[in-house]
C-alpha positions as CSV (number, residue, x, y, z in Angstrom):
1,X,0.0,0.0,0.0
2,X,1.1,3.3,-0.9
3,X,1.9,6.1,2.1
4,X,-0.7,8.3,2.4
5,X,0.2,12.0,2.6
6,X,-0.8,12.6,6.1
7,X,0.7,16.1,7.9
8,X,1.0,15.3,11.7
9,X,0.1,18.3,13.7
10,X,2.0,18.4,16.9
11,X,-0.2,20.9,18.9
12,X,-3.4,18.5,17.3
13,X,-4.4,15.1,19.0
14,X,-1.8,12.2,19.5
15,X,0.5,10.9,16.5
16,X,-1.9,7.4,16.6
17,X,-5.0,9.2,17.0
18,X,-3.8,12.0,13.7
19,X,-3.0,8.0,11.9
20,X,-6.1,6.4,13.1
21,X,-8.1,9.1,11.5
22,X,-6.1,9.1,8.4
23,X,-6.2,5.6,7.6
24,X,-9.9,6.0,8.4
25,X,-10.8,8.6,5.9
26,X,-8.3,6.5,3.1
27,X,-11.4,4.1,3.3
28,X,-14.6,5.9,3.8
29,X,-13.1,8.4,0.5
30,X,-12.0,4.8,-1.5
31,X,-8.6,5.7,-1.8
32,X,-7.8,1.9,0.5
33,X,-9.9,-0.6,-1.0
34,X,-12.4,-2.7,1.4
35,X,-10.0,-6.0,1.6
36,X,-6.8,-4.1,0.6
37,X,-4.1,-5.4,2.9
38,X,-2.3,-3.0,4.7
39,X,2.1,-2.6,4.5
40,X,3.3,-3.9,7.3
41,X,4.1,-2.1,10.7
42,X,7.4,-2.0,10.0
43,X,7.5,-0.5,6.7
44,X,4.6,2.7,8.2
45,X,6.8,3.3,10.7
46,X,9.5,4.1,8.5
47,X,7.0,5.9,5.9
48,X,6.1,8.1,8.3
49,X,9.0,8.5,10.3
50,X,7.3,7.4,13.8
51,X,7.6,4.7,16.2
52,X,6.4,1.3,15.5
53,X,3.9,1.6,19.3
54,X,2.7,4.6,17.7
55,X,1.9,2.4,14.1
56,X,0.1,-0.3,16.6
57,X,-1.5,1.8,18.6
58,X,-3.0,3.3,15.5
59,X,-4.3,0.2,13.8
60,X,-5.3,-1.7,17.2
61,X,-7.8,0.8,17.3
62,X,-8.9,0.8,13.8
63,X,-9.4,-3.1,14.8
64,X,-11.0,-2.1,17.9
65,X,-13.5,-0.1,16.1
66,X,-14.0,-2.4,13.0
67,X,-12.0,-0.8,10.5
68,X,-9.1,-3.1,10.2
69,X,-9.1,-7.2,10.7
70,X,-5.9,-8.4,12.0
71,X,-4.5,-11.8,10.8
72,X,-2.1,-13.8,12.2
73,X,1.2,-13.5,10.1
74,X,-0.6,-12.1,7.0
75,X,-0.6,-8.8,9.0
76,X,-3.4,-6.3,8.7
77,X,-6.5,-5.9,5.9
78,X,-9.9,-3.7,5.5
79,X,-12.8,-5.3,6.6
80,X,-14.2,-7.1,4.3
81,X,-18.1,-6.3,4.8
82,X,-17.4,-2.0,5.2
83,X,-20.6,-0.2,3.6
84,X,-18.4,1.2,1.2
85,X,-19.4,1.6,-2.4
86,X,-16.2,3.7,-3.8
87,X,-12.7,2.0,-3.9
88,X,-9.1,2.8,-4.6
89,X,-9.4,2.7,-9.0
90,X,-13.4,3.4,-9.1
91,X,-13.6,6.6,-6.8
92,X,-17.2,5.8,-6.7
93,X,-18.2,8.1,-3.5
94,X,-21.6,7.8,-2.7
95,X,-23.4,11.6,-2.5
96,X,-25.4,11.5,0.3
97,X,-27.5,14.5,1.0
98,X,-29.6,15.3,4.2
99,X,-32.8,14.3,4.2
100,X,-36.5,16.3,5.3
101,X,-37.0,15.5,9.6
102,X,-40.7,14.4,9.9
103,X,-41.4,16.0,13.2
104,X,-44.6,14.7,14.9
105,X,-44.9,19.0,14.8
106,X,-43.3,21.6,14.0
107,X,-43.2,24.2,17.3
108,X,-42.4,27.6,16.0
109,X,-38.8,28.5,16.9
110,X,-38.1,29.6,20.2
111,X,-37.2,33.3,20.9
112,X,-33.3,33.6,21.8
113,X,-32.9,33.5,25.4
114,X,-33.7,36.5,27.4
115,X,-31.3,38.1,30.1
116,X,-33.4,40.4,32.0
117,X,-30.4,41.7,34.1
118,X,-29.7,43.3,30.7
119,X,-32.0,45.8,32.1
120,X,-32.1,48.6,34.5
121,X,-35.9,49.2,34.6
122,X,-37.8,45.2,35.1
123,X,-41.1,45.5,34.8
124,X,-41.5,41.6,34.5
125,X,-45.1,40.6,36.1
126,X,-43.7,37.6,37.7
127,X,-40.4,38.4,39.1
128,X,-39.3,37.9,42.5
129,X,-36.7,40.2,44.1
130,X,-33.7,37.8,43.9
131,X,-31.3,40.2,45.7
132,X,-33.7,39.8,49.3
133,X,-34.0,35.6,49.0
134,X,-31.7,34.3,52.3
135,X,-29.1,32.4,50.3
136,X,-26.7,31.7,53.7
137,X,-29.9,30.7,55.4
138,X,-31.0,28.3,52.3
139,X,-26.9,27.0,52.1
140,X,-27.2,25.7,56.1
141,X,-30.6,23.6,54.9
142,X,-28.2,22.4,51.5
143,X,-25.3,21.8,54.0
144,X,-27.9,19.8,56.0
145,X,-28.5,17.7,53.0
146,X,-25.1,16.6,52.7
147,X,-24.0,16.5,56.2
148,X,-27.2,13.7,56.9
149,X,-26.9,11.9,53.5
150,X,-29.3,9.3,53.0
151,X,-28.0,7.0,49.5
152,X,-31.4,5.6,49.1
153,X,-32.8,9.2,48.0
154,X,-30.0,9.1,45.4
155,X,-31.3,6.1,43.3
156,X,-33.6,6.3,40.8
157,X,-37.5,6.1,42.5
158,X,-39.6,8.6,44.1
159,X,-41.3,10.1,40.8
160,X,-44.1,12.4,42.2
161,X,-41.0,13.7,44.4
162,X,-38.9,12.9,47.9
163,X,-41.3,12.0,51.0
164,X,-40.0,14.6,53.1
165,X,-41.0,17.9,51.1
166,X,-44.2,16.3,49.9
167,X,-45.0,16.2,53.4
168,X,-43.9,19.5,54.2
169,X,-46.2,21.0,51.0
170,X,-49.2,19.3,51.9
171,X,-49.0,21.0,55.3
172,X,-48.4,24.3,53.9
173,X,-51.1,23.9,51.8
174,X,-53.5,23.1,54.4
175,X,-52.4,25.8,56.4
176,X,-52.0,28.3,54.0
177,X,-54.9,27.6,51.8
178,X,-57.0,25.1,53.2
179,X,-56.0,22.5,50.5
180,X,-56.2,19.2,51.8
181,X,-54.0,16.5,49.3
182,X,-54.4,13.3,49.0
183,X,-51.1,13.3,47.1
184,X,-49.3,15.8,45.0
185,X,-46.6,15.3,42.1
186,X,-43.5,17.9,42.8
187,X,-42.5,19.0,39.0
188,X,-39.5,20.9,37.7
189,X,-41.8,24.3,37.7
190,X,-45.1,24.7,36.8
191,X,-44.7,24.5,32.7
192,X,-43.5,21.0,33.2
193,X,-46.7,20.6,35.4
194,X,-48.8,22.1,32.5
195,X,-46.9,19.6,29.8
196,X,-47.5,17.0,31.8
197,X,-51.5,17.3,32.4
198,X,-51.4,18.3,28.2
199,X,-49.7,15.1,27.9
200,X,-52.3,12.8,29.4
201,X,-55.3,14.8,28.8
202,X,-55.2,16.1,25.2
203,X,-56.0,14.6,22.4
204,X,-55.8,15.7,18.8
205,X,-58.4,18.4,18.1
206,X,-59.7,18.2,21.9
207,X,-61.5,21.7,22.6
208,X,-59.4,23.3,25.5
209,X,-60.9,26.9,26.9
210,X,-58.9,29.6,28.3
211,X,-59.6,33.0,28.9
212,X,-59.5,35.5,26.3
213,X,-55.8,37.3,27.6
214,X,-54.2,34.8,29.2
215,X,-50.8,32.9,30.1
216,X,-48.8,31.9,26.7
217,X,-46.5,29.2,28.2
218,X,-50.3,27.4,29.2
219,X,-51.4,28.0,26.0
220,X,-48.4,26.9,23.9
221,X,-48.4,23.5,25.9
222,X,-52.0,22.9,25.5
223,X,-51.8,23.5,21.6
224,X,-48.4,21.6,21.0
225,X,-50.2,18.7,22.0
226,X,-52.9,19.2,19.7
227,X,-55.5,21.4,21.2
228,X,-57.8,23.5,19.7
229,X,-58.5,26.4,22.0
230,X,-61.3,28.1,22.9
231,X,-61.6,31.6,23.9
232,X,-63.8,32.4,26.9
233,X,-64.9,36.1,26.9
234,X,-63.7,38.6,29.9
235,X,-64.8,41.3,31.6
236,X,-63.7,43.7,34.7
237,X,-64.6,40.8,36.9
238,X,-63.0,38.0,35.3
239,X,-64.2,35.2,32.9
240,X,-67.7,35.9,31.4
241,X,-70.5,33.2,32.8
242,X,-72.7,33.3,29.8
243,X,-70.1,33.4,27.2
244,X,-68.8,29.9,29.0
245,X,-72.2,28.3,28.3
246,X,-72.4,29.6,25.3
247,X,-69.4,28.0,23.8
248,X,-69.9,24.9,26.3
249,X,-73.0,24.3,24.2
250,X,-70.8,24.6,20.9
251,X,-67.8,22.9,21.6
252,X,-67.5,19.6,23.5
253,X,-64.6,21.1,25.6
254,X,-62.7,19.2,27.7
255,X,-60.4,21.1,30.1
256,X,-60.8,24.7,31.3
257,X,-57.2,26.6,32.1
258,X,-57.9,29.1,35.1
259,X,-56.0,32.0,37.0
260,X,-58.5,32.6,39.5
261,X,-56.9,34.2,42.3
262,X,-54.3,36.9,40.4
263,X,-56.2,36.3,36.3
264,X,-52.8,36.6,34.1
265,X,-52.0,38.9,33.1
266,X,-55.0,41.2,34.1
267,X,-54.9,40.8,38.2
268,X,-58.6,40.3,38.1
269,X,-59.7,38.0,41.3
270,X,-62.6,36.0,40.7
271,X,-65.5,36.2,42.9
272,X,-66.6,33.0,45.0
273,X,-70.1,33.8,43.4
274,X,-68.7,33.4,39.4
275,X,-66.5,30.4,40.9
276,X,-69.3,28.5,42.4
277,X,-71.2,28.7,38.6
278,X,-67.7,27.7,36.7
279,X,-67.7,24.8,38.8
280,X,-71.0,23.5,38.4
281,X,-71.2,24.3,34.7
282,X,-67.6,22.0,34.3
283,X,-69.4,19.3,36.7
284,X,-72.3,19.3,34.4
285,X,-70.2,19.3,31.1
286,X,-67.7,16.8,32.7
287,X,-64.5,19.6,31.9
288,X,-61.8,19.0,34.1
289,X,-60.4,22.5,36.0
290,X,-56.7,23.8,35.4
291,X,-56.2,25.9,38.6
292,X,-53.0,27.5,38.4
293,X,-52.4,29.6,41.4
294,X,-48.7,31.2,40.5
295,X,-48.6,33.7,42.9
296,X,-51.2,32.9,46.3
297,X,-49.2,34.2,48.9
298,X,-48.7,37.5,47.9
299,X,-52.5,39.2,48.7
300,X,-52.2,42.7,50.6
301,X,-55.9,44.0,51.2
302,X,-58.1,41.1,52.5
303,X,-56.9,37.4,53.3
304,X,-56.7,35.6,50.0
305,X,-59.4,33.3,48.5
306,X,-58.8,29.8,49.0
307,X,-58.6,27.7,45.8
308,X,-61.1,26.0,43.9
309,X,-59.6,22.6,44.8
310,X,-60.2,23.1,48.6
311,X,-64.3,22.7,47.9
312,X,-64.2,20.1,45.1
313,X,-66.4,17.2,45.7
314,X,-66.4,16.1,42.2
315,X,-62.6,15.8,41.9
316,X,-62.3,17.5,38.9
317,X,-59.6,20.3,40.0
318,X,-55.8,19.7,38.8
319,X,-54.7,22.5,41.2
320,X,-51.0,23.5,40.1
321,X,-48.5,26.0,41.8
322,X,-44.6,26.6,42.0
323,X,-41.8,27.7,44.0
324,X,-40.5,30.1,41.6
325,X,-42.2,33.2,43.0
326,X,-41.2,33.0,46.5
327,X,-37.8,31.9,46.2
328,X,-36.3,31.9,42.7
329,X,-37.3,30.2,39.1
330,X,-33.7,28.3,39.2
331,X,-35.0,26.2,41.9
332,X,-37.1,24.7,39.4
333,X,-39.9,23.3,41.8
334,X,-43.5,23.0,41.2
335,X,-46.1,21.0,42.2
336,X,-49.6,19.3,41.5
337,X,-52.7,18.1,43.1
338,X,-55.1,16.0,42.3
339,X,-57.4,13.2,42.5
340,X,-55.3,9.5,42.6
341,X,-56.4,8.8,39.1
342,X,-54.9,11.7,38.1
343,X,-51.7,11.9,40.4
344,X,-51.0,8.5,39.0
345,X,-50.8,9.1,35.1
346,X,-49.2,12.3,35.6
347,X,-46.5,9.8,37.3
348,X,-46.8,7.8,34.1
349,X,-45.9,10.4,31.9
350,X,-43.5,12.4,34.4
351,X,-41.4,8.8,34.3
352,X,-40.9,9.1,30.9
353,X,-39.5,12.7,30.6
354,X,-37.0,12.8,33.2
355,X,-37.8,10.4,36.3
356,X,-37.2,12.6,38.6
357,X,-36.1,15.6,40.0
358,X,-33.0,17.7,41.8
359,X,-33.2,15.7,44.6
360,X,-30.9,17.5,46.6
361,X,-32.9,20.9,45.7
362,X,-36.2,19.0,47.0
363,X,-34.5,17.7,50.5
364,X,-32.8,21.6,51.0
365,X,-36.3,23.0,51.0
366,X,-38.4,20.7,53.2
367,X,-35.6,21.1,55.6
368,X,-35.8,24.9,54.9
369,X,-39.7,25.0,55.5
370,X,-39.3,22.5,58.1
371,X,-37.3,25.0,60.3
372,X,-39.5,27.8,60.1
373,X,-37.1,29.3,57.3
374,X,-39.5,29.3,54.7
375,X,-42.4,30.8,56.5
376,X,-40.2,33.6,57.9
377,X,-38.8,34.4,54.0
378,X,-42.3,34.6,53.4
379,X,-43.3,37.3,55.7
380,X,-40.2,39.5,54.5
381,X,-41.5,39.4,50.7
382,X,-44.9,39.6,51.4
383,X,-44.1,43.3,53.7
384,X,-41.7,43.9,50.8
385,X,-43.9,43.4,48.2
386,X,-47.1,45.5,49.7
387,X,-44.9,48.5,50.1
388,X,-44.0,48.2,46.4
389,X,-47.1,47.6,45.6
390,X,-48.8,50.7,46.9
391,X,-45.4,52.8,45.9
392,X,-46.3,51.5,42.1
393,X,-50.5,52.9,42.9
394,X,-49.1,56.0,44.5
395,X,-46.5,56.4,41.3
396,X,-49.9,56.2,38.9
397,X,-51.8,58.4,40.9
398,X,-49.6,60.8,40.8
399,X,-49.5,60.8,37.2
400,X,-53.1,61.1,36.9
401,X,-53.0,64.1,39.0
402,X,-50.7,66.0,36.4
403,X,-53.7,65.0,33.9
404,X,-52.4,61.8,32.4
405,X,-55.2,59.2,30.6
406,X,-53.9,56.6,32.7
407,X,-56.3,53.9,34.0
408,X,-55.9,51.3,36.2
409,X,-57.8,49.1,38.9
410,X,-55.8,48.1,42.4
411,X,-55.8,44.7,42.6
412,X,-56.0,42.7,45.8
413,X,-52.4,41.3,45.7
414,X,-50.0,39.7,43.0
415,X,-46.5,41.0,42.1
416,X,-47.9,43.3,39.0
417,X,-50.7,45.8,37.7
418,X,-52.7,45.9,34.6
419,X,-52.5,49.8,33.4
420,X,-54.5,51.0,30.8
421,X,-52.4,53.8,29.0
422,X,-55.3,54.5,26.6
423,X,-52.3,54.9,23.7
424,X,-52.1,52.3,20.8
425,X,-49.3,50.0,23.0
426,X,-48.3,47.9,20.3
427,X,-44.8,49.6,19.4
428,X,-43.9,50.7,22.9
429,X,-42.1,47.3,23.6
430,X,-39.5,48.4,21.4
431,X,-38.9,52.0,21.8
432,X,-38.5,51.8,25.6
433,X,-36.1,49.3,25.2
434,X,-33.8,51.8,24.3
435,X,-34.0,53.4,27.7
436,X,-32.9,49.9,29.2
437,X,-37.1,49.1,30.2
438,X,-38.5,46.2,30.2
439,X,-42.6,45.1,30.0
440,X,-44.9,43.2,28.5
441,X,-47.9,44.9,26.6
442,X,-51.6,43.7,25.8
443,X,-50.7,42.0,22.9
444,X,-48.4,40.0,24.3
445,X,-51.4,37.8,26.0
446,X,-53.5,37.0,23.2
447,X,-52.9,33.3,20.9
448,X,-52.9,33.4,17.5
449,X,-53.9,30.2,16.9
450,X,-57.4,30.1,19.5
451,X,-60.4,28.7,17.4
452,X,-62.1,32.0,17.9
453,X,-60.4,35.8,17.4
454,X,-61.6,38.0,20.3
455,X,-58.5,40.6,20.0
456,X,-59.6,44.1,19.6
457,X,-58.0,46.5,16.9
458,X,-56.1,48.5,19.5
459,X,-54.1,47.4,22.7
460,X,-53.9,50.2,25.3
461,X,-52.7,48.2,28.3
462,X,-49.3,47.1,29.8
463,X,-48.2,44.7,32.7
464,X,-46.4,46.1,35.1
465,X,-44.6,44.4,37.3
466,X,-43.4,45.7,41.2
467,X,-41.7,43.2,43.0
468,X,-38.3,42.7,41.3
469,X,-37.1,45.9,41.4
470,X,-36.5,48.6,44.2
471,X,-39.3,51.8,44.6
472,X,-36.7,54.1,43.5
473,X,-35.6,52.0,40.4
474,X,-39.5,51.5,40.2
475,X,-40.7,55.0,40.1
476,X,-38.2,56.0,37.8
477,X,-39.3,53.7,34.7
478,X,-42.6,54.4,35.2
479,X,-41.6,58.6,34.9
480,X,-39.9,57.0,31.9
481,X,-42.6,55.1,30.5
482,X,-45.2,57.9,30.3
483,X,-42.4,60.7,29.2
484,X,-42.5,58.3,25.9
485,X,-45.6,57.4,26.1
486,X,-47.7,61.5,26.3
């Protein structure tokens, strides 16, 4: 066999390794025939000026990996039954050119990833203040993890989530909300939560409702897994009654995606009387309730409603919240509750995604809530938050005093507020981005793809958000955001 004209790169991989590669290509290209025999050890290493180890080391691993048969005294040859259709005289190559992927469907590519410390001004509705979460008080409960390691936690097992912080959220729940579980599912957040109940619910063309302006994530999980949805109607207090049984009578809908407490994005909380008639129109209909309850704890002018799921005779409430509010979204804990039947495929399907999750991050915080950490955080944020929230109304007032069209209804807690600027919004996005703001406007909420088209001509409002940032930092966008805006 002729040498092949190989240039060894000394600051590239090992001598073998540049061989191996060589030799490798010399086949795959047809320039060394499938059978061809190979020169002998002896006579490479003086071709190529290297040690005879290095030759062996080279072709071992071509034998190793297929390439090369080695036999006794004949020395070494190609492998007879290589795929290869080209060969050292014909140069036959074989073109082969990438083929179409036949995706079960196509998801519309993902926005690049968005750093929102890019910005001085966040206005982002559902962002904690990261800089006030106890991170040495949170490190003694991960220290405590590690210092009392228990190897069976380790192992694969424990789906719906460790036995010690189930335990720990079931009693919060009760306490907090009086939720009583039978069992929950912990998820990594609450848009694996929503995945999940898409994944064993939804069908094809199954008829999913959701409010008019509402959360995308929710909506983008319900649709990738084949739902058509359903726009319910809104008003001032929340999801419209009779447009519900209107399109219950149209549509044989199975699930119905809620925001009661805090309605995303427009703060709305809905009445006990409207929630009373959503639940008994779903019971008669036989839709199952979404309940996702993102932000409960943070309610500043009465105690907050309990959930849906606390009165639900019928079992048809998946109630679903997450972590990611009170501490931080890295944590990447959420959780669901539900009836057995429920709990139980969720499992199903929660096994086949990822088994399980951050065990470690699961023990940390039922040893953090265990000790009393958790509940104290709490009370910090929540004092926190109320101040910031009635800086943000005094900030608005203010500007309605100078004579600004600005509109706006308090709501009763959350981490944001749904202002009405009474401006075409649509462009603003983008222009205040140049002053280093960031918010989300009206349009922002609405699907594109809901079965019917309830967006008005105009958008007008913005979602402002008042927990991440200071008042200062606060007050200042806002003075910002209306300079541009009148």
């Amino acid at each position: 066999m002729q040498p092949l004209n190989i240039k060894f790169n000394k600051q590239y991989k090992a001598k073998y390794l540049q061989l191996a590669q060589a030799i490798r290509t010399a086949i795959i290209e047809g320039d060394i025939a499938v059978g061809a025999k190979l020169s002998s050890a002896r006579e490479m290493a003086k071709a190529y000026q290297l040690n005879r180890h290095t030759i062996m080391n080279a072709l071992q691993l071509l034998v190793a990996e297929g390439w090369l048969e080695s036999h006794e005294r004949s020395g070494y040859k190609v492998t007879q039954t290589l795929p290869i259709q080209g060969s050292a005289n014909t140069k036959q190559v074989p073109v082969l050119t990438p083929k179409a992927y036949k995706f079960a469907k196509e998801l519309a590519v993902p926005a690049p990833a968005m750093n929102l410390n890019n910005y001085k001004y966040n206005f982002a509705g559902g962002l904690p203040d990261l800089n006030s979460f106890p991170y040495k008080e949170f490190k003694r409960s991960l220290s405590h993890v590690f210092n009392h390691v228990d190897t069976s936690k380790f192992h694969y097992g424990d789906i719906s989530g460790v036995s010690e912080l189930k335990v720990q959220i079931s009693n919060y729940l009760y306490k907090a909300r009086n939720l009583k579980t039978n069992d929950l599912l912990v998820c990594n957040g609450s848009q694996e939560a929503l995945f999940l109940i898409s994944k064993a619910f939804i069908s094809t063309n199954d008829f999913v409702a959701v409010e008019t302006l509402g959360y995308p994530p929710a909506r983008k999980a319900f649709a990738a897994c084949g739902a058509q949805l359903v726009d319910i109607k809104q008003d001032e207090y929340g999801l419209c009654i009779d447009d519900l049984k209107v399109q219950l009578s149209r549509f044989s809908i199975k699930m119905l995606y809620l925001t009661p407490l805090h309605q995303y994005p427009t703060t709305v909380t809905l009445s006990p009387t409207r929630r009373m008639q959503i639940y008994q129109l779903c019971y008669q209909h036989g839709v199952m309730i979404i309940e996702d309850d993102y932000d409960h704890e943070f309610h500043y002018q009465c105690h907050p409603l309990q959930p849906m799921a606390a009165d639900d005779p019928a079992g048809i409430v998946i109630y679903l919240s997450t972590f990611s509010k009170i501490m931080f979204s890295a944590a990447r804990i959420g959780y669901i509750c539900a009836a057995p039947d429920v709990i139980a495929q969720l499992n199903a399907w929660k096994q086949l995604m990822n088994h399980k999750n951050d065990v470690v991050m699961q023990l940390a915080l039922a040893h953090f809530m265990k000790e009393g950490a958790f509940e104290r955080h709490l009370k910090r944020m929540t004092k926190l938050y109320k101040h910031r929230y009635e800086a943000m109304d005094n900030t608005l007032i203010a500007l309605q005093v100078k004579g600004l069209p600005i509109e706006y209804k308090k709501p009763d807690g959350g981490m944001a507020m749904w202002v009405n600027l009474n401006i075409d919004t649509a462009n603003i996005k983008k222009h205040l981005h140049k002053h280093s703001i960031y918010l989300q406007t009206e349009s922002e909420f609405y699907f594109c793809d809901s079965y019917r088209s309830l967006k008005p001509k105009h958008f007008s409002y913005l979602r402002l958000g008042f927990a991440g940032q200071s008042k200062e930092v606060m007050q200042e966008g806002i003075n910002i955001i209306a300079e541009y805006a009148y």
